[in-house]
C-alpha positions in Angstrom: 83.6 122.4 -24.7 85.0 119.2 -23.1 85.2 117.4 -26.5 87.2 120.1 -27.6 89.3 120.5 -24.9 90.2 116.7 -25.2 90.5 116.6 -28.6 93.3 119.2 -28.3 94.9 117.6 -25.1 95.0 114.0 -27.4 96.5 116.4 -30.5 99.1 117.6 -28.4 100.1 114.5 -26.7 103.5 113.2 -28.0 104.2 110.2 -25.6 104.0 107.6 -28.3 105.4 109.2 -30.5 109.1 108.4 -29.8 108.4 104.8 -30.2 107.1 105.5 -33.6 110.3 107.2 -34.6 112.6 104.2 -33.2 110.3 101.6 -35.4 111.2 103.3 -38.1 114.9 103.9 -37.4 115.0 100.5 -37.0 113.2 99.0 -39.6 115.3 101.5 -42.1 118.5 100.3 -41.1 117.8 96.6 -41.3 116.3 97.4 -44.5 119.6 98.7 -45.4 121.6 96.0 -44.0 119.6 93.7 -46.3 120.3 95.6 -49.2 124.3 95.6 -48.3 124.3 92.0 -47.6 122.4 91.6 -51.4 125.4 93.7 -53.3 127.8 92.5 -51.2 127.3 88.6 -51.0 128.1 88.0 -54.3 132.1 89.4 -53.9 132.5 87.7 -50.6 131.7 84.4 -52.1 134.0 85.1 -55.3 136.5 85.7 -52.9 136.7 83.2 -50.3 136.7 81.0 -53.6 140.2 82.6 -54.7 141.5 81.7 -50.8 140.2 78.4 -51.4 142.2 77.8 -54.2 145.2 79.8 -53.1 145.0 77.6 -49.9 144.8 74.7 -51.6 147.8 75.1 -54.3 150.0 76.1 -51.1 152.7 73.2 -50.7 154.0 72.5 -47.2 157.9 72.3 -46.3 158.5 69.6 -43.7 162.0 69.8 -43.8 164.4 73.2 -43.1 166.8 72.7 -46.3 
């Protein structure tokens, strides 16, 4: 009777079981940060090129005529 009554009492107890969630929370969202980052890299560096070069063709006025 005491086996069962602690097998039941360690069923029941939930205590770790919030940490387990978090892990997972976690571990899902920086998995999906990673995946962002891979579709979006590619468009950020195509477009700082196009500042690059629009920064680079920009002439500067020293004088106010």
């Amino acid at each position: 009777m005491k086996l069962f009554k602690l097998a039941n009492t360690f069923r029941n107890d939930e205590s770790g079981a919030v940490t387990v969630d978090w892990v997972v929370l976690t571990a899902a969202i920086v998995g999906l940060g990673i995946a962002v980052y891979g579709v979006v890299s590619g468009g950020i560096q195509d477009l700082s090129q196009d500042i690059d070069t629009q920064l680079t063709g920009q002439a500067i006025s020293t004088s106010f005529e």
